[in-house]
Biopython code that builds the backbone (N, CA, C, O; Angstrom):
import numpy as np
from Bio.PDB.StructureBuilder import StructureBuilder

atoms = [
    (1, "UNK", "N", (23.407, -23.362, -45.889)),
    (1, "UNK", "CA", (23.195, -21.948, -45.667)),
    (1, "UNK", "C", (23.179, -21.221, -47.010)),
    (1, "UNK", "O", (23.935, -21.661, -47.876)),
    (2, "UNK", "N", (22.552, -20.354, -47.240)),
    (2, "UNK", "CA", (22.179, -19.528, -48.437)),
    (2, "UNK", "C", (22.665, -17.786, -48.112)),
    (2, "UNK", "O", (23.146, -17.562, -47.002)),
    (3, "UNK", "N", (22.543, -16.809, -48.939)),
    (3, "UNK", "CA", (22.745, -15.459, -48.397)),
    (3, "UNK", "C", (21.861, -14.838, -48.857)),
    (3, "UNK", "O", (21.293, -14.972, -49.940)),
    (4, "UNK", "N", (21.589, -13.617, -47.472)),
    (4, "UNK", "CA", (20.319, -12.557, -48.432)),
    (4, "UNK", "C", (21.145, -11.502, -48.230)),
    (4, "UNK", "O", (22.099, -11.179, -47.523)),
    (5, "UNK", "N", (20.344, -11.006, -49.230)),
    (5, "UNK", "CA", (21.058, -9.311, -49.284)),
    (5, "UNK", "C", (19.706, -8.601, -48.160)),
    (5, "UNK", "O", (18.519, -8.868, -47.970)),
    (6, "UNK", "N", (20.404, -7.886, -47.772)),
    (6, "UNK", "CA", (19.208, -6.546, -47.268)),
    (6, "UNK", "C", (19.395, -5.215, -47.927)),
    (6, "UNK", "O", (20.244, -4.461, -47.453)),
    (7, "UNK", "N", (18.779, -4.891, -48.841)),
    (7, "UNK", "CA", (19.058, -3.560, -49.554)),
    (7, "UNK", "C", (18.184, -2.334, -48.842)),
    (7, "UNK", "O", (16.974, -2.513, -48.980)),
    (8, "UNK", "N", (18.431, -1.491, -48.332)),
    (8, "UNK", "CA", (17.961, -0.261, -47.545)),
    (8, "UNK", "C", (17.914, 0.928, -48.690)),
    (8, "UNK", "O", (18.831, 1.173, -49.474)),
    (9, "UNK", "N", (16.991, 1.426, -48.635)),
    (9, "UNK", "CA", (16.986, 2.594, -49.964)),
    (9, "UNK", "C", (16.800, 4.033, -48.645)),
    (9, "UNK", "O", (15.962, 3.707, -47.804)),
    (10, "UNK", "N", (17.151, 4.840, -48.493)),
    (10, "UNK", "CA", (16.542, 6.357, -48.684)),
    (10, "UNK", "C", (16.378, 7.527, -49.721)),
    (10, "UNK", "O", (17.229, 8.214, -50.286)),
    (11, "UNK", "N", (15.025, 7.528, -49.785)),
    (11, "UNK", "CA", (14.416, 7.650, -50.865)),
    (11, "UNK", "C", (14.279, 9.144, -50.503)),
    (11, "UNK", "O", (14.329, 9.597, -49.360)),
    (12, "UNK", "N", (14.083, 9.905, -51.742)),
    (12, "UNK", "CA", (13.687, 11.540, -52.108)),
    (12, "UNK", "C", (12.480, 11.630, -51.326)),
    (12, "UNK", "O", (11.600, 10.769, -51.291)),
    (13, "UNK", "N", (12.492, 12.921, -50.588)),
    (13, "UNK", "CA", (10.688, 13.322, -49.635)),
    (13, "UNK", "C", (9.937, 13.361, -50.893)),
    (13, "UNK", "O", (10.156, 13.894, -51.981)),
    (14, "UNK", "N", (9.033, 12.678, -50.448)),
    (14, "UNK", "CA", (7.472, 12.278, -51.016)),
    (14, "UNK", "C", (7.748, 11.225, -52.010)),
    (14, "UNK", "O", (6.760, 11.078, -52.729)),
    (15, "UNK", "N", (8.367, 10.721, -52.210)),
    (15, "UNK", "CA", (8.646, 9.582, -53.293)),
    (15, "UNK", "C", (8.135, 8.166, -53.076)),
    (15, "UNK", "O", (7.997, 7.233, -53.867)),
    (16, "UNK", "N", (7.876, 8.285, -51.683)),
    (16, "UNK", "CA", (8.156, 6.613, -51.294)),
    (16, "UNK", "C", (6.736, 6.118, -52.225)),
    (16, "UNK", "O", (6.985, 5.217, -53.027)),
    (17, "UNK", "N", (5.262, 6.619, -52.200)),
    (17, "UNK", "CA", (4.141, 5.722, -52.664)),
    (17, "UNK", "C", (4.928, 5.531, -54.180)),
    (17, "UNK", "O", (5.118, 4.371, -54.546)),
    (18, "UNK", "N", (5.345, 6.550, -54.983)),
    (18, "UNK", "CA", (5.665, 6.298, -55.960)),
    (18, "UNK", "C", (6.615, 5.147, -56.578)),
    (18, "UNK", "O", (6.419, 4.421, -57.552)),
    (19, "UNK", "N", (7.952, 5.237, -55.493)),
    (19, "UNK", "CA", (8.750, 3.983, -55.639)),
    (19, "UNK", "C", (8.103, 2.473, -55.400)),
    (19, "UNK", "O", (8.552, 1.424, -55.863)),
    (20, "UNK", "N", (7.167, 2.601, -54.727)),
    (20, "UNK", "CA", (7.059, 1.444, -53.995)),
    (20, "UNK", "C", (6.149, 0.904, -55.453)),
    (20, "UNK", "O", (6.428, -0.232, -55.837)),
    (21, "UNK", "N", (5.188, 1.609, -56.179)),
    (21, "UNK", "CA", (4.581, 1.425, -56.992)),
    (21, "UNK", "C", (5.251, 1.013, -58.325)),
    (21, "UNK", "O", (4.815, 0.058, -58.967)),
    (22, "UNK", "N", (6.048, 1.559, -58.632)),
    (22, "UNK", "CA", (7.616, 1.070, -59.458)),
    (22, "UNK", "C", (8.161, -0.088, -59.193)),
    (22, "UNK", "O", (8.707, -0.716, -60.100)),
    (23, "UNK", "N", (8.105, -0.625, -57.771)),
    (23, "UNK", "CA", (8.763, -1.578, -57.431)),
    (23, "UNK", "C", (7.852, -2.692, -57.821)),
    (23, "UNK", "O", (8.152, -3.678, -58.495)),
    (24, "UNK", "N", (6.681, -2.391, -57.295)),
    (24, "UNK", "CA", (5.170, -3.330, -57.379)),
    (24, "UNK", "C", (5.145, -3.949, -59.126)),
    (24, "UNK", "O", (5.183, -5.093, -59.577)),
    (25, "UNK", "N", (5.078, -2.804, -59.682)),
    (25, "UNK", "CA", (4.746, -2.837, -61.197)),
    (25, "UNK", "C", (6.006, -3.303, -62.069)),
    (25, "UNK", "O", (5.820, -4.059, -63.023)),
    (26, "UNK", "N", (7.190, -2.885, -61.766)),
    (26, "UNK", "CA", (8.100, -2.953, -62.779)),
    (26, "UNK", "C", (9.026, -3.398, -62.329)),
    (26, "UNK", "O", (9.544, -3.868, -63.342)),
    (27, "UNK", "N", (9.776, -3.663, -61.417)),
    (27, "UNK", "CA", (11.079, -4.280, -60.771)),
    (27, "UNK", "C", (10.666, -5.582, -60.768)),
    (27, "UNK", "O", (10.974, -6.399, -61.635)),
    (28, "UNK", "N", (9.780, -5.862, -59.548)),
    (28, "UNK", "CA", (9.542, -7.171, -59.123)),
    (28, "UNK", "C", (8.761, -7.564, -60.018)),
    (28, "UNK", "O", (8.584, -8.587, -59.356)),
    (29, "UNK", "N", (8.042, -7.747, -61.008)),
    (29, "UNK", "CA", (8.178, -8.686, -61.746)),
    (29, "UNK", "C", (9.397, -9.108, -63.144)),
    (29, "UNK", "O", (9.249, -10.005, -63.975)),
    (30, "UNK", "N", (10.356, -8.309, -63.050)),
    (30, "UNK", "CA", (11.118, -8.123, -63.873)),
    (30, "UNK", "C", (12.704, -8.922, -63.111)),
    (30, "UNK", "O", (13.745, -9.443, -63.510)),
    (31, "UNK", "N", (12.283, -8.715, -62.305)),
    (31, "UNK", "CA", (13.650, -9.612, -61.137)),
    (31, "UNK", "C", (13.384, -10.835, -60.858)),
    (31, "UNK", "O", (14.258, -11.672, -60.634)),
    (32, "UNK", "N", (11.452, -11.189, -60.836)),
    (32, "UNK", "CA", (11.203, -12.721, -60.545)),
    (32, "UNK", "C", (11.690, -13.136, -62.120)),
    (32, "UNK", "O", (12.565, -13.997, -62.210)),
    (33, "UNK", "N", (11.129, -12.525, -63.388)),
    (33, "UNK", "CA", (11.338, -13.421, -64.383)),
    (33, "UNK", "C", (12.668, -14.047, -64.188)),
    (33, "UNK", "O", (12.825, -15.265, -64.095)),
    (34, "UNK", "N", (13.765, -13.034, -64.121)),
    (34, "UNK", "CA", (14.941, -13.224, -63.795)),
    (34, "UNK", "C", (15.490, -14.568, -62.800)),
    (34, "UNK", "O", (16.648, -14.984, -62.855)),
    (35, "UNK", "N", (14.121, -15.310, -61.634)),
    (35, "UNK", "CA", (14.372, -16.111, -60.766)),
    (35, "UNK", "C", (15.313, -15.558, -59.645)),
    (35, "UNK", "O", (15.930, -16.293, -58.874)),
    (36, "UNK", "N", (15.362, -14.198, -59.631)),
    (36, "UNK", "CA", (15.703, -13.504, -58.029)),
    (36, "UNK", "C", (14.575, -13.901, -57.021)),
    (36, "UNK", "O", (13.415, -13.497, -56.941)),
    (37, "UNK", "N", (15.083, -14.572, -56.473)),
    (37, "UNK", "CA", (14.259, -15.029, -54.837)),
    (37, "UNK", "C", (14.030, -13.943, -54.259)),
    (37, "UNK", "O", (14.670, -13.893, -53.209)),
    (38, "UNK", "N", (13.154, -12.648, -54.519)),
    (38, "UNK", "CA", (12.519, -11.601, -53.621)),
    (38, "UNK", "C", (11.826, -12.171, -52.155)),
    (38, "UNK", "O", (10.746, -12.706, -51.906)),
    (39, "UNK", "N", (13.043, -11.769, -51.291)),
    (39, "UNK", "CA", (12.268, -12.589, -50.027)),
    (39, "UNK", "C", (10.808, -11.313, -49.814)),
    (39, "UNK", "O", (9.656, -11.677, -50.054)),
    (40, "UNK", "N", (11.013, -10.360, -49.507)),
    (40, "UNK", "CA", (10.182, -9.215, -49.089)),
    (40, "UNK", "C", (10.809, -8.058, -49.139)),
    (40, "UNK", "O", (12.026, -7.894, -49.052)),
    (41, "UNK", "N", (9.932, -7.191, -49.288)),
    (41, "UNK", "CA", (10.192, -5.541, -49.535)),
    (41, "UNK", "C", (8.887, -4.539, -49.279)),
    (41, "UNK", "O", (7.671, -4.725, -49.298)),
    (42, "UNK", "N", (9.628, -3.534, -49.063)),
    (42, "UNK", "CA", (8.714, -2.338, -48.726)),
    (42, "UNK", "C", (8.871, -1.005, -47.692)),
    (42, "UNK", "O", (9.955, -0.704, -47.191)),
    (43, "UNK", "N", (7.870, -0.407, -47.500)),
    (43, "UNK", "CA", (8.553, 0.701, -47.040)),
    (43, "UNK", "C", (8.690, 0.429, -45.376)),
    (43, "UNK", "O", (8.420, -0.615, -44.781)),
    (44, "UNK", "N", (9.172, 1.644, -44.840)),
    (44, "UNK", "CA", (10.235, 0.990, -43.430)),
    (44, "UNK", "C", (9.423, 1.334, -42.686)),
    (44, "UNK", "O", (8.852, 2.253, -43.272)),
    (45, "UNK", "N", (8.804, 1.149, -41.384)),
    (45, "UNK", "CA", (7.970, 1.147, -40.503)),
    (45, "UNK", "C", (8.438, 2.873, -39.563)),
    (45, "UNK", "O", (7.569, 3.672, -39.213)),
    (46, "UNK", "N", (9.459, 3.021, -39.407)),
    (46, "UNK", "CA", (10.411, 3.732, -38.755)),
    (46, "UNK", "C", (10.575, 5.483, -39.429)),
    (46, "UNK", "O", (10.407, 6.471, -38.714)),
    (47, "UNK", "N", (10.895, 5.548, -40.778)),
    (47, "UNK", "CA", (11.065, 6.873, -41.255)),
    (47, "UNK", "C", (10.252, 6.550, -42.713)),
    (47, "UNK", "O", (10.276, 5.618, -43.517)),
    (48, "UNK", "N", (9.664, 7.585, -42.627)),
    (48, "UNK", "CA", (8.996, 7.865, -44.218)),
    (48, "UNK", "C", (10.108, 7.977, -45.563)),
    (48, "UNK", "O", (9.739, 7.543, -46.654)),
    (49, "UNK", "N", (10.890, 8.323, -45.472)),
    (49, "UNK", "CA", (11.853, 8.328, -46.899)),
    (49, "UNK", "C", (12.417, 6.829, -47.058)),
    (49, "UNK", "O", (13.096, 6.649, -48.069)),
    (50, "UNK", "N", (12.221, 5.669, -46.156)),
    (50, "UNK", "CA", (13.035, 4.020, -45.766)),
    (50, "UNK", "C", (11.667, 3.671, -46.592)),
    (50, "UNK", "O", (10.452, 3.865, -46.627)),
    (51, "UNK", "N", (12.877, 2.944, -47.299)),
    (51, "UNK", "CA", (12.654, 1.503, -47.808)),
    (51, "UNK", "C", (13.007, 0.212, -47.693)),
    (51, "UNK", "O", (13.555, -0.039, -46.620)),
    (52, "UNK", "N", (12.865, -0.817, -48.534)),
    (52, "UNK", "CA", (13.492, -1.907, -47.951)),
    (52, "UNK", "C", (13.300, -3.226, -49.578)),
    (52, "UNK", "O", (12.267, -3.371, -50.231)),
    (53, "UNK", "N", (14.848, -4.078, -49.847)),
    (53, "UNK", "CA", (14.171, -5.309, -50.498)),
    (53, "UNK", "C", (15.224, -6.003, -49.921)),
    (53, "UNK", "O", (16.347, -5.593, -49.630)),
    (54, "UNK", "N", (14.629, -7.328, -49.761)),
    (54, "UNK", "CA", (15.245, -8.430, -48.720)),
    (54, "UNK", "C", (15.377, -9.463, -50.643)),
    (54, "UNK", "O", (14.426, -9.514, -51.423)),
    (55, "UNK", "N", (16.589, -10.029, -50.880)),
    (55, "UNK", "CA", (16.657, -11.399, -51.695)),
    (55, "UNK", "C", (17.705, -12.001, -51.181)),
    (55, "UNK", "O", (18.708, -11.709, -50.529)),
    (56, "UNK", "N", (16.947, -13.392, -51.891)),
    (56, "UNK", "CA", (18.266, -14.379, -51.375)),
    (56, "UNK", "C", (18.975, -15.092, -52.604)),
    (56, "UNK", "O", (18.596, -15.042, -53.774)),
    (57, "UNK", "N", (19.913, -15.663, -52.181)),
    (57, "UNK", "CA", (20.430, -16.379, -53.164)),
    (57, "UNK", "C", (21.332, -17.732, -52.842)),
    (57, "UNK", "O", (21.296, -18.010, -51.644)),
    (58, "UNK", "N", (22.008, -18.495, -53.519)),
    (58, "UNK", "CA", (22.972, -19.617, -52.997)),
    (58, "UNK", "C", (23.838, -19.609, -52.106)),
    (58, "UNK", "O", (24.121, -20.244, -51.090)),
    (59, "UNK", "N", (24.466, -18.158, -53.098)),
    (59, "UNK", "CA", (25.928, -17.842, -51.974)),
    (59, "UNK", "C", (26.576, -16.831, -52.800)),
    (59, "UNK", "O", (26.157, -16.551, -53.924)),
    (60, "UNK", "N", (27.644, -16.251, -52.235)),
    (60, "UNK", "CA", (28.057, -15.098, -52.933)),
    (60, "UNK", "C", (28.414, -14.739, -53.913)),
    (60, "UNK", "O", (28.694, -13.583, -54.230)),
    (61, "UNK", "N", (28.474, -16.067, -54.790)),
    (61, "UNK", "CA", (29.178, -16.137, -56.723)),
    (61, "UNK", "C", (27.907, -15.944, -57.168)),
    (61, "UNK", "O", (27.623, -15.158, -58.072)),
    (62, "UNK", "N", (26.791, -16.916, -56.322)),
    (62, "UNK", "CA", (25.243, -16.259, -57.409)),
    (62, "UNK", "C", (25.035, -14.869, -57.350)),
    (62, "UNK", "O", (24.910, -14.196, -58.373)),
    (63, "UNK", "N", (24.971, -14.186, -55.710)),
    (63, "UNK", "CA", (24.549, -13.244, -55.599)),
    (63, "UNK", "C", (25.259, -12.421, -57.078)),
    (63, "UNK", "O", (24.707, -12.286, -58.170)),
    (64, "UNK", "N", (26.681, -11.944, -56.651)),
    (64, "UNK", "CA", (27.129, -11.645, -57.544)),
    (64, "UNK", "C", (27.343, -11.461, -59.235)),
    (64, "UNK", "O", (27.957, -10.517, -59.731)),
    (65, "UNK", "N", (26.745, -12.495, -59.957)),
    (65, "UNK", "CA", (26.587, -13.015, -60.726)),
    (65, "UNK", "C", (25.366, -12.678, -61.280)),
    (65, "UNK", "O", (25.346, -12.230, -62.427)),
    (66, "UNK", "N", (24.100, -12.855, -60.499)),
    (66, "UNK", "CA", (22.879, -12.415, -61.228)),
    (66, "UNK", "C", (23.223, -11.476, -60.970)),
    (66, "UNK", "O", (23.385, -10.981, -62.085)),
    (67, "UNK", "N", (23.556, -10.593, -60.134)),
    (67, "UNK", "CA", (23.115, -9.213, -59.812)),
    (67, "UNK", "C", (23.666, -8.262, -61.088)),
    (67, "UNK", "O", (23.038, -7.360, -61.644)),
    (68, "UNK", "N", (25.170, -8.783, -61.416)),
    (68, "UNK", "CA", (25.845, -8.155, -62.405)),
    (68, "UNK", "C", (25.095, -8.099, -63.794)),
    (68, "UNK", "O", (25.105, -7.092, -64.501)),
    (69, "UNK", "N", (24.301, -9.530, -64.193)),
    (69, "UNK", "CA", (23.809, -9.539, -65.452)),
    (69, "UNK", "C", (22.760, -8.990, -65.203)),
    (69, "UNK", "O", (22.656, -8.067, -66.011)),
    (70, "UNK", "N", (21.790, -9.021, -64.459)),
    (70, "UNK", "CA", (20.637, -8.018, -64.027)),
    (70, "UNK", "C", (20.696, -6.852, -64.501)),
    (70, "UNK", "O", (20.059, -6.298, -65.397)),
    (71, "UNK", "N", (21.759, -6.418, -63.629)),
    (71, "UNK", "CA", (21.719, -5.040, -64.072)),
    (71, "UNK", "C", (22.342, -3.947, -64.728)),
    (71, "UNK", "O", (22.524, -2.758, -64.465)),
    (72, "UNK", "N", (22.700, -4.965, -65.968)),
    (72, "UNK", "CA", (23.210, -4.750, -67.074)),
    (72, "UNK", "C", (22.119, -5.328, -68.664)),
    (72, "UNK", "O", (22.295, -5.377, -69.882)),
    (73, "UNK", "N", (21.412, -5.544, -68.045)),
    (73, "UNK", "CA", (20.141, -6.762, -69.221)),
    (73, "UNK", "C", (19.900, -5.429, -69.925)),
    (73, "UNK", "O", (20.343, -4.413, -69.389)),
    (74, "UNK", "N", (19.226, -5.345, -71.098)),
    (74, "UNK", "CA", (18.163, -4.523, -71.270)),
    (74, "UNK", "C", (16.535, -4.078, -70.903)),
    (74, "UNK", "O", (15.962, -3.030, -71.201)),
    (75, "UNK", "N", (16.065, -5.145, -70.225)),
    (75, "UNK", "CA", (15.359, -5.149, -69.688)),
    (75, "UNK", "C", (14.875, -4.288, -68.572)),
    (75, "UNK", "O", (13.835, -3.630, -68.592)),
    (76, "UNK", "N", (15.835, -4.367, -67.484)),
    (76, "UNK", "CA", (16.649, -3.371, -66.473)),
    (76, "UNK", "C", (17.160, -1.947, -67.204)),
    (76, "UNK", "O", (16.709, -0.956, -66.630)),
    (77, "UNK", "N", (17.742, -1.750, -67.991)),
    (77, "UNK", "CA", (18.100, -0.707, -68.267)),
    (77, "UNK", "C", (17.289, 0.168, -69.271)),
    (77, "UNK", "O", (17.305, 1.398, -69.296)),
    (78, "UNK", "N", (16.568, -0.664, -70.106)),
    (78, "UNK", "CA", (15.715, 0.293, -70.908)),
    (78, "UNK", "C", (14.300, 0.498, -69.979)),
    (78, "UNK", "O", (13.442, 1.321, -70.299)),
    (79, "UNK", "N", (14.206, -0.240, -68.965)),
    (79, "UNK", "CA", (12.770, -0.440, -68.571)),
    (79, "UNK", "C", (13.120, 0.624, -66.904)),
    (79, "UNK", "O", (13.881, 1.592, -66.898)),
    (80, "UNK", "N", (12.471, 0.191, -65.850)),
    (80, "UNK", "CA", (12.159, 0.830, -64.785)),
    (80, "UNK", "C", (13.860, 1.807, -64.019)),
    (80, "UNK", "O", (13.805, 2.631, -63.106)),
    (81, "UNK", "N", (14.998, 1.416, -64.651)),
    (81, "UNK", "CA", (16.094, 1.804, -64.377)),
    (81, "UNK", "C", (16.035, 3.122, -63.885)),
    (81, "UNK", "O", (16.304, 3.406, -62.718)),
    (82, "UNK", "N", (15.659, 4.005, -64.817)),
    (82, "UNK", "CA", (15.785, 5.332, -64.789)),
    (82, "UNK", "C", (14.391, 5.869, -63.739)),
    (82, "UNK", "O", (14.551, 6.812, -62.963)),
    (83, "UNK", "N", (13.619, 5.445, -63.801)),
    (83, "UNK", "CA", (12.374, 6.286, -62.686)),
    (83, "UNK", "C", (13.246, 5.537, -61.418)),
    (83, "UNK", "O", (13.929, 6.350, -60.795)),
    (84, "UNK", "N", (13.306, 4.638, -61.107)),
    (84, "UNK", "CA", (13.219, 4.193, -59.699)),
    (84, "UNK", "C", (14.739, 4.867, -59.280)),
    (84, "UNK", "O", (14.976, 4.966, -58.076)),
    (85, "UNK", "N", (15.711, 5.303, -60.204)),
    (85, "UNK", "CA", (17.177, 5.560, -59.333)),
    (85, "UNK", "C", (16.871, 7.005, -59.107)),
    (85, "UNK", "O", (17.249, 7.444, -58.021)),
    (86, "UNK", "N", (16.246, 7.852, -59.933)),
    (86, "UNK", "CA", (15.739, 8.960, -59.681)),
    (86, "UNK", "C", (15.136, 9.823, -58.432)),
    (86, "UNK", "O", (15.005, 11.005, -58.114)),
    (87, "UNK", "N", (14.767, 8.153, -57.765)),
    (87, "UNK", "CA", (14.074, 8.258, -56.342)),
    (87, "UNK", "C", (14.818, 7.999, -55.207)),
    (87, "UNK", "O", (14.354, 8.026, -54.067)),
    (88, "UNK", "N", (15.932, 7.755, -55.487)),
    (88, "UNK", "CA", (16.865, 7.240, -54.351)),
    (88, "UNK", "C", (17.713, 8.432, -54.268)),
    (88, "UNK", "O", (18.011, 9.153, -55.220)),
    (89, "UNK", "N", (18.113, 8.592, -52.924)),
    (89, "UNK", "CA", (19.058, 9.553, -52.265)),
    (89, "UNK", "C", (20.197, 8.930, -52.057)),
    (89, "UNK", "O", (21.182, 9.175, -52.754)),
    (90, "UNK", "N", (20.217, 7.895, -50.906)),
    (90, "UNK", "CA", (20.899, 6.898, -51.120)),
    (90, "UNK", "C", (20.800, 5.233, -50.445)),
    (90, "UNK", "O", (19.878, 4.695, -49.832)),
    (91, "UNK", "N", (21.842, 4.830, -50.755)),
    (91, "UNK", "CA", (21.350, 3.126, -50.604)),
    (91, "UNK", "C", (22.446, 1.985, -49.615)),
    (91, "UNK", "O", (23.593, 2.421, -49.709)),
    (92, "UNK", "N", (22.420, 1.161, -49.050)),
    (92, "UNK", "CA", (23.059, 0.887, -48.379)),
    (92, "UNK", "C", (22.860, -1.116, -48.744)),
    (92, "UNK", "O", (21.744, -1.437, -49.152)),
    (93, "UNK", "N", (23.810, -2.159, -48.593)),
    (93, "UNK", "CA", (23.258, -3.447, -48.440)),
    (93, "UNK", "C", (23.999, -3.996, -47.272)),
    (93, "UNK", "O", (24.890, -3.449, -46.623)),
    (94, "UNK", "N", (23.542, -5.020, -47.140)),
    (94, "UNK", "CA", (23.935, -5.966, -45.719)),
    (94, "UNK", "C", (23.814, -7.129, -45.996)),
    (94, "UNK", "O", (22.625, -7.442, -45.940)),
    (95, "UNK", "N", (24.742, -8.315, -46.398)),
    (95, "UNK", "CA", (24.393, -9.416, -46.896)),
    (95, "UNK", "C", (24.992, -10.443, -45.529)),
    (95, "UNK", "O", (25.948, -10.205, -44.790)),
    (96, "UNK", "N", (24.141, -11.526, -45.515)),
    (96, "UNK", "CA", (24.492, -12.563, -44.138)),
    (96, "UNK", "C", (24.087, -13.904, -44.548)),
    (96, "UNK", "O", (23.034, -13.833, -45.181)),
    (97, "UNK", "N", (24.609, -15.356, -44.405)),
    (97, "UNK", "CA", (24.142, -16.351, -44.180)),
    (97, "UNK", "C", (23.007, -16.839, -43.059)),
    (97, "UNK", "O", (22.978, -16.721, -41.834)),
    (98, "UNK", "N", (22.049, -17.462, -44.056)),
    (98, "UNK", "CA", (21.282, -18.016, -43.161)),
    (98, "UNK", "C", (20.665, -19.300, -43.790)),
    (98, "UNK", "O", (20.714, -19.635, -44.973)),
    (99, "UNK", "N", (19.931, -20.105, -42.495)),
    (99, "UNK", "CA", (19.576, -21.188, -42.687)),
    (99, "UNK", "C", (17.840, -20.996, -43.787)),
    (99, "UNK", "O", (16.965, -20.132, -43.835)),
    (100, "UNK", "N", (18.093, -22.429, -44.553)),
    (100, "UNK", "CA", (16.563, -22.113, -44.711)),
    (100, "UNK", "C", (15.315, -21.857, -44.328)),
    (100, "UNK", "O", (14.381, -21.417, -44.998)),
    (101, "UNK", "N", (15.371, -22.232, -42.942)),
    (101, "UNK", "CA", (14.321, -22.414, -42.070)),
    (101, "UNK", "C", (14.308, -20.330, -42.145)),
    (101, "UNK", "O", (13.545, -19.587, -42.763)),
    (102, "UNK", "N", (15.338, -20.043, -41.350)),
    (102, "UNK", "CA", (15.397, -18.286, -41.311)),
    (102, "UNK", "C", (14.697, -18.122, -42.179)),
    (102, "UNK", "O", (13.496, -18.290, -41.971)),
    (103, "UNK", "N", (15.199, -17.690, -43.637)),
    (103, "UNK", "CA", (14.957, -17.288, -44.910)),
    (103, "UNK", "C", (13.385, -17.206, -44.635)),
    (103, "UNK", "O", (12.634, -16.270, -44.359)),
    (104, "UNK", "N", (13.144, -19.012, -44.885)),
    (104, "UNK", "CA", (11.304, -18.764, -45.206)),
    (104, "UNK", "C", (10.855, -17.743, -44.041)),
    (104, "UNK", "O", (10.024, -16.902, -44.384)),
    (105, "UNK", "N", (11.312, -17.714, -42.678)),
    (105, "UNK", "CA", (10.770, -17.134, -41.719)),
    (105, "UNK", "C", (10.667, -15.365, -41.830)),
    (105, "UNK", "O", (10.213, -14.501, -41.080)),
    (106, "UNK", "N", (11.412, -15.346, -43.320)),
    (106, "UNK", "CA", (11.444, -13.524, -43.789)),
    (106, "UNK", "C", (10.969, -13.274, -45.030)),
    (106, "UNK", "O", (11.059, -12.197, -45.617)),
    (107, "UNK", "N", (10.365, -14.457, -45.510)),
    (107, "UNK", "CA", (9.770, -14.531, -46.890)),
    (107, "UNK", "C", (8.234, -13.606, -46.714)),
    (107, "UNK", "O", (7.809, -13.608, -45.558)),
    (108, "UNK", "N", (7.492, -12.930, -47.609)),
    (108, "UNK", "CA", (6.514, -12.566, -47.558)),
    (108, "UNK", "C", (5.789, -13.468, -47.443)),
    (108, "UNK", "O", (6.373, -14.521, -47.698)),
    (109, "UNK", "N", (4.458, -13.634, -47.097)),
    (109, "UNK", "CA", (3.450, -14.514, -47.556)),
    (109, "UNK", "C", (1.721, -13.302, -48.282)),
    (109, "UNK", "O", (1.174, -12.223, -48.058)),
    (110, "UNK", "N", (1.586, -14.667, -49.295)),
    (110, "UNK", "CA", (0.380, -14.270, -50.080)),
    (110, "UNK", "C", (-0.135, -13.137, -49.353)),
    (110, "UNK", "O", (-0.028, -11.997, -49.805)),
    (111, "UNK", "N", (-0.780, -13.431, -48.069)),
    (111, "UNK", "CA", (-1.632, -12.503, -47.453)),
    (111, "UNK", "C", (-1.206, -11.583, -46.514)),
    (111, "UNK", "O", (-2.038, -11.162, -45.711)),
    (112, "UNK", "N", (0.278, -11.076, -46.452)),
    (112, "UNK", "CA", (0.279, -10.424, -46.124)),
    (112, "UNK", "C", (0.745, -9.017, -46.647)),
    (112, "UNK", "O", (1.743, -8.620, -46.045)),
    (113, "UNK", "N", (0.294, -8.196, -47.578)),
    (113, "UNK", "CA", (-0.023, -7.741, -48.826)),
    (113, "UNK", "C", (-1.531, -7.213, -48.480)),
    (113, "UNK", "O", (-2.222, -6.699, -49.359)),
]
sb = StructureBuilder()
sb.init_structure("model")
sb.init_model(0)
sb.init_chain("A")
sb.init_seg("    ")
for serial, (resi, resn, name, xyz) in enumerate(atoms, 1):
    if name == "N":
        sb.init_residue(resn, " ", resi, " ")
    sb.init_atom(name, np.array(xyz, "f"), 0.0, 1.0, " ", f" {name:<3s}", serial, name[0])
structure = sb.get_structure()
């Protein structure tokens, strides 16, 4: 069993194309270099200010662990840090074990994008 986080954002009115574009451009590829398993993300089907990023990890010392050096790197902090927190109201996570089989079953795929 592995753990994902579910990170829930509510985001500032009218922000969301913008965040999501931040996220597109400057997070996520800045979290894969990193080897954060981005299962999927994006905005919430339900309310316009919802967002959403799903990652996984080993277990709760990784989670923990990258997350801390993450987001403390310079990379993170000189780079997209400041636009994307700007956009958040506020944020919520939910972390759970699951099997691999789950996981892939919440992973994005290529085409669906």
């Amino acid at each position: 069993m592995r753990v994902i986080e579910i990170r829930s954002y509510r985001l500032r009115a009218g922000s969301r194309e913008r965040f999501h574009q931040l996220v597109e451009q400057h997070s996520l590829p800045l979290m894969q270099a990193w080897g954060i398993d981005v299962l999927n993300y994006g905005p919430s089907l339900q309310d316009e200010t919802g967002y959403f990023l799903m990652r996984a990890f080993a277990d709760l010392a990784e989670l923990d662990a990258v997350q801390a050096a993450f987001y403390a790197s310079p990379g993170w902090r000189q780079g997209p840090r400041e636009a994307i927190i700007e956009l958040i109201e506020s944020d919520s996570n939910v972390v759970l074990a699951l099997s691999e089989a789950a996981i892939d079953g919440l992973r994005l795929k290529a085409n669906q994008r």
